[in-house]
ZAMARGU-4260 file (C-alpha; in steps of 0.2 Angstrom, whole numbers, plus 5000, padded with zeros to 4 digits):
<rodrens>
0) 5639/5613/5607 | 5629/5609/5592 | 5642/5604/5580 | 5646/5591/5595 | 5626/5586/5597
5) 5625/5585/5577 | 5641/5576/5576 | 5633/5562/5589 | 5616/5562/5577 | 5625/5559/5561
10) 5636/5547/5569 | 5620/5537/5575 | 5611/5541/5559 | 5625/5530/5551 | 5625/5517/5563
15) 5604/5514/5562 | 5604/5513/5545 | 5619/5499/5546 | 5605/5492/5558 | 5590/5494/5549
20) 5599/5484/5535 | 5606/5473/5544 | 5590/5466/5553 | 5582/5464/5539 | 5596/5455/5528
25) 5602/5442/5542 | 5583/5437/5541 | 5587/5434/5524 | 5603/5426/5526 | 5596/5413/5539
30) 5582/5406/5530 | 5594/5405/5513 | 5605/5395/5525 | 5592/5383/5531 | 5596/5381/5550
35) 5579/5374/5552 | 5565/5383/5563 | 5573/5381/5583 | 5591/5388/5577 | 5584/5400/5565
40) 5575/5407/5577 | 5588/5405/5592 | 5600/5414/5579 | 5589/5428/5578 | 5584/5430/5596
45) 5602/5432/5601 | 5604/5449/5594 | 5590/5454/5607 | 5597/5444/5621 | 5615/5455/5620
50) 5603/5470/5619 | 5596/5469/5634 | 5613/5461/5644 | 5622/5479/5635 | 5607/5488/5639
55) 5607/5481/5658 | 5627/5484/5662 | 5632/5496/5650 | 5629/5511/5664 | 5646/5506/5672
60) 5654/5503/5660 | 5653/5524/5653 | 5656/5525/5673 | 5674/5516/5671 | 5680/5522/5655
65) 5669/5536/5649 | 5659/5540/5636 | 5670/5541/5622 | 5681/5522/5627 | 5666/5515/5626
70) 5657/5520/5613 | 5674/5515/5606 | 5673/5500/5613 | 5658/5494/5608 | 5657/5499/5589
75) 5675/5489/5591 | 5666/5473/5596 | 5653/5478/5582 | 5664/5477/5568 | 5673/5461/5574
80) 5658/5453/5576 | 5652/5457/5562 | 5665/5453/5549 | 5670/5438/5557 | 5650/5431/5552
85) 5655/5426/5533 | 5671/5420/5541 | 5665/5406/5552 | 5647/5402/5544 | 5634/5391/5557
90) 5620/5393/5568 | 5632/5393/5585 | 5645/5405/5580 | 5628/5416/5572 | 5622/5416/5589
95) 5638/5421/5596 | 5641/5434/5584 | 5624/5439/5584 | 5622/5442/5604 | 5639/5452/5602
100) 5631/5464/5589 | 5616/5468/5602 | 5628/5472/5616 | 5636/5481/5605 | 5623/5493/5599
105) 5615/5493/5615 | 5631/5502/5623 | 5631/5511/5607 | 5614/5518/5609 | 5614/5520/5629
110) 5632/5531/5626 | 5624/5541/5614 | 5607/5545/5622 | 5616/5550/5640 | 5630/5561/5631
115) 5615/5570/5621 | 5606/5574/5635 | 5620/5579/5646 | 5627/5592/5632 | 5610/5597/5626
120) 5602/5612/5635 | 5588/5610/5643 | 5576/5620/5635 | 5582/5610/5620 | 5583/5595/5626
125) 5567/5588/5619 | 5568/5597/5602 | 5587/5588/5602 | 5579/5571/5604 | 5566/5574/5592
130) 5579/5576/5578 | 5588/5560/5584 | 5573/5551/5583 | 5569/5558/5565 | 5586/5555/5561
135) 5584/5534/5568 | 5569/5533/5561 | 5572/5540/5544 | 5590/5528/5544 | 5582/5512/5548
140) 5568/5517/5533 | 5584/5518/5522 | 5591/5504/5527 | 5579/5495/5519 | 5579/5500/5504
145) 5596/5493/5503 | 5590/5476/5502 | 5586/5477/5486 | 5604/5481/5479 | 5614/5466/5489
150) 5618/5449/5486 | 5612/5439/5499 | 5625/5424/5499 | 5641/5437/5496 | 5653/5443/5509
155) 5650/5461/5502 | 5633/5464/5514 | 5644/5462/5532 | 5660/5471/5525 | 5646/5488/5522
160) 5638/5485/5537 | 5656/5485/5545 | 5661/5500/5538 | 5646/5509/5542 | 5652/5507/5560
165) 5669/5510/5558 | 5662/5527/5550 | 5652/5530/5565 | 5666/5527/5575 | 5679/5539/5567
170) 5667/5552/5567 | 5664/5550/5589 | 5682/5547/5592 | 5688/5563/5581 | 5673/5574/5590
175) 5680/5588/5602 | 5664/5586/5614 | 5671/5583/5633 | 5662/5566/5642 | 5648/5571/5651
180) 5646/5564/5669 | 5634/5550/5674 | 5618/5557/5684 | 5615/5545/5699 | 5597/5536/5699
185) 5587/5530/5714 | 5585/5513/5712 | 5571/5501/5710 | 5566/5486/5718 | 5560/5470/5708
190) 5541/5469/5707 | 5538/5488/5713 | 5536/5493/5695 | 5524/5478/5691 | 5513/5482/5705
195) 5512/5501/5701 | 5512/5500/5684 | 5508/5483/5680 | 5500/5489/5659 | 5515/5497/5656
200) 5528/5479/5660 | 5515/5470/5650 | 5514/5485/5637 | 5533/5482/5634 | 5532/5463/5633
205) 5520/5463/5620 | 5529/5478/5610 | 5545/5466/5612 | 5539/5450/5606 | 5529/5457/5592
210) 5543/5468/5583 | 5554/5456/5584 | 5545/5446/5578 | 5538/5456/5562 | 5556/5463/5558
215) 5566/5446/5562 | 5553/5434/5551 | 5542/5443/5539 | 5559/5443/5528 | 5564/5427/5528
220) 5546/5422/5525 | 5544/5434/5509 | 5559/5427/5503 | 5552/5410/5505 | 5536/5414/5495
225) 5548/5419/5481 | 5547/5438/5483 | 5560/5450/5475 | 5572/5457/5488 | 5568/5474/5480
230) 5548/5472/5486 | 5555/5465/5503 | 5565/5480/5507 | 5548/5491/5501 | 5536/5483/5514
235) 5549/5484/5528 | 5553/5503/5525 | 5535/5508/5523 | 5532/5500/5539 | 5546/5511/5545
240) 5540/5526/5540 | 5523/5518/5547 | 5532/5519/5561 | 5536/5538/5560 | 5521/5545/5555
245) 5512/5539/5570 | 5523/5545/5586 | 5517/5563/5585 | 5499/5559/5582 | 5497/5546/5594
250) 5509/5556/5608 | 5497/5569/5607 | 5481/5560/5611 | 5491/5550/5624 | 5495/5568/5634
255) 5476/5573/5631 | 5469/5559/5639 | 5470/5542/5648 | 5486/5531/5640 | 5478/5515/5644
260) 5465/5520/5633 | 5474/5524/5619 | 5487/5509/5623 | 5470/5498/5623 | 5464/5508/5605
265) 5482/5503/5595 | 5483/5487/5602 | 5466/5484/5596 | 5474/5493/5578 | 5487/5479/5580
270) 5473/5464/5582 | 5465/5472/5565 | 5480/5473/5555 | 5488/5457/5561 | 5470/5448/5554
275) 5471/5460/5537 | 5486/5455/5532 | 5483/5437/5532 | 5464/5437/5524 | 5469/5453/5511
280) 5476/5447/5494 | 5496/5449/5495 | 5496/5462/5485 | 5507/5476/5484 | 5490/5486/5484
285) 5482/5478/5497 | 5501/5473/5510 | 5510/5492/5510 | 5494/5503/5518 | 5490/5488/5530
290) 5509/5489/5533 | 5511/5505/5536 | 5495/5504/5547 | 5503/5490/5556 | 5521/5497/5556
295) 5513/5514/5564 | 5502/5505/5579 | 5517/5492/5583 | 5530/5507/5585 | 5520/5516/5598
300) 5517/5504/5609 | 5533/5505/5619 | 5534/5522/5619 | 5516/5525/5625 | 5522/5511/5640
305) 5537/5519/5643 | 5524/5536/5648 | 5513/5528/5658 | 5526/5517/5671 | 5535/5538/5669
310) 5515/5544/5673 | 5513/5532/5689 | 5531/5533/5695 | 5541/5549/5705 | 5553/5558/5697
315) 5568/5553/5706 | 5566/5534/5698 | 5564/5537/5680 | 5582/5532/5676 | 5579/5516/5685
320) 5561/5515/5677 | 5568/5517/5659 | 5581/5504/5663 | 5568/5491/5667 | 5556/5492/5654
325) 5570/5491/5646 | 5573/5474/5649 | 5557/5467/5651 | 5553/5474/5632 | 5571/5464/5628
330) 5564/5448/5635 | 5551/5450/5624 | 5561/5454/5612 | 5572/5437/5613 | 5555/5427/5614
335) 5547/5435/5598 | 5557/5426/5584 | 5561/5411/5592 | 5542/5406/5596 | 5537/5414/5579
340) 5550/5403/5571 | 5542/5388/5577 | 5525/5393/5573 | 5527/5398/5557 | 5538/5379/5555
345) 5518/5374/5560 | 5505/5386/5553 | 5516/5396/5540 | 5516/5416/5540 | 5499/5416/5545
350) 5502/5408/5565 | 5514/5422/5565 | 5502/5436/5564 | 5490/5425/5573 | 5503/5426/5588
355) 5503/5444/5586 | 5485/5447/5585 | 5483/5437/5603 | 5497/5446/5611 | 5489/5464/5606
360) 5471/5457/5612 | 5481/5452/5630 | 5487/5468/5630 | 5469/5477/5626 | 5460/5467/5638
365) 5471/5469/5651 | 5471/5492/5648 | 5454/5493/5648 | 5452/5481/5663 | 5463/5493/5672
370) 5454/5507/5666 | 5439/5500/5676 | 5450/5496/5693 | 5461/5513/5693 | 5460/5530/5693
375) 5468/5536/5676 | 5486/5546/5684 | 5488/5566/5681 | 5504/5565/5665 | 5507/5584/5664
380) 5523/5582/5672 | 5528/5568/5659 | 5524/5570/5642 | 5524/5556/5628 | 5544/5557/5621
385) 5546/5549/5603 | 5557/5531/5607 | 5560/5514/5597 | 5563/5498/5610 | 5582/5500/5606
390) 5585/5516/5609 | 5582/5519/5628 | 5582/5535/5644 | 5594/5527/5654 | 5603/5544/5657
395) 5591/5557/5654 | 5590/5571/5668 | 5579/5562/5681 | 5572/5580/5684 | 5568/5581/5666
400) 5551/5578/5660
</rodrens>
């Protein structure tokens, strides 16, 4: 049973650090091709926008054809997509190819996560999913260091990026693990979760719109400013690893006390770093700890949401939860380059993180307001889990806290 649940993480491991490059080097690869700020940042939200469609209908497709087809499936269409990019160069077949990629890799990831926890026991099962999301986190850091060893108008980036997949996909079809079955969800009516958990839809939003943001146009705008590739991939990993260091620290306050609190206190973080990083010399000594500051409050966001709609919500729903926020962080998600694009067309990098900073301060305002208004929910029952906004719950055990 282990070799099957390692087999899944080093499979994923693969696949996240294909990811963590690729993000960052299409960034690169749009603004050296010069679609202008409304495609550019069209081309960039598509990616998000499959993401949430895979996210959204991928449940029944595992249904159908079971865990294994589809993970086949969908790594298929991720290489297809993928290679055919260099092949048929311009912003419509980019968005195409682009929104493919995120369905994809969200049927990859939703596959993953519901066969880990059915085949993990458990007494295990958070220790399992702690080591997936050491192993996502530390692949995406990786991934960036990549950056600095490609060639960003060559065919050569896609075709690795490819086979990373392909590798991934070998690896899952050749495992002798059996498909778990689906675990049935009560479902959830639209505007229930707002109305219960109103912080924690608008907690994902934000969380949505301002990673997507940072890892779709902080590259390209580096690259702009004449930066080597080698001191791009250095700011995006540290952010990473930013990323990392703060889910343990930040989970554990969050499960001592009020999560709207702490949501309020890292989105003020975010309000801080976002105004640092445009009034501090861009420096490497001044830009890598304000972006592994930054990296650490933006990554905690979602996962801190995601425990507080668990917190106010029964048991039975947390599939149907999951699968929501979900969506609303992938709208987000879609809106985050596309109207950071056209700001920084206006206002340059700095309207960027001044979208950021205004987002976070919504988001601040609106916790502690709620702080004032409700009574703060008993979260013994649902503690703080370590997540990204792509890799999602949809099929953990509904009893499982």
């Amino acid at each position: 049973m282990r070799a099957q649940i390692g087999t899944l993480i080093i499979a994923t491991s693969a696949i996240q650090l294909a990811n963590g490059f690729f993000g960052t080097f299409i960034s690169l690869r749009i603004a050296a091709a010069d679609f202008g700020p409304s495609l550019s940042g069209l081309v960039l939200s598509s990616y998000f926008a499959g993401f949430v469609v895979g996210a959204v209908n991928c449940s029944r497709i595992i249904t159908r054809v079971g865990h294994i087809r589809a993970y086949a499936g969908c790594a298929g269409l991720v290489v297809a997509a993928t290679i055919a990019m260099p092949a048929v160069i311009g912003p419509l077949p980019w968005l195409v190819m682009r929104a493919l990629v995120g369905l994809g890799c969200a049927g990859i990831f939703v596959t993953t996560e519901s066969w880990l926890s059915a085949k993990a026991d458990p007494a295990e099962r958070g220790r399992v999913f702690s080591i997936y999301m050491v192993g996502t986190f530390t692949a995406l850091a990786l991934g960036q260091l990549l950056i600095g060893w490609i060639e960003i108008d060559s065919f050569v980036p896609f075709n690795g990026i490819a086979a990373l997949f392909a590798i991934a996909l070998v690896i899952v079809s050749m495992t002798r693990a059996g498909a778990p079955q689906m675990l049935a969800s009560e479902a959830l009516p639209y505007g229930l979760l707002s109305r219960v958990a109103p912080i924690a839809v608008l907690g994902c939003v934000v969380s949505g719109l301002i990673s997507s943001a940072f890892y779709a146009l902080i590259p390209a705008w580096m690259q702009g400013e004449g930066i080597d590739q080698a001191r791009i991939g250095l700011v995006m990993l540290v952010a990473v690893l930013g990323g990392l260091a703060f889910q343990i620290p930040v989970g554990r306050l969050s499960d001592q006390f009020d999560r709207r609190l702490v949501l309020a206190s890292i989105s003020l973080g975010l309000v801080v770093m976002s105004g640092a990083l445009v009034f501090l010399p861009h420096t490497l000594a001044f830009v890598l700890p304000a972006a592994v500051l930054f990296g650490g409050f933006m990554s905690t966001l979602y996962p801190l949401c995601v425990a507080h709609a668990h917190d106010r919500m029964p048991a039975d729903r947390v599939v149907a939860v999951s699968s929501r926020l979900i969506l609303v962080s992938g709208l987000g998600s879609v809106a985050g380059p596309f109207i950071g694009a056209m700001i920084m067309a206006w206002l340059g990098l700095d309207g960027v993180f001044y979208l950021m900073a205004i987002a976070a301060a919504i988001l601040a305002l609106g916790a502690i307001s709620f702080c004032w208004v409700q009574v703060a929910p008993d979260h013994a029952d649902r503690t703080f889990e370590i997540l990204t906004p792509q890799a999602t719950t949809l099929a953990h055990d509904p009893g499982h806290g």
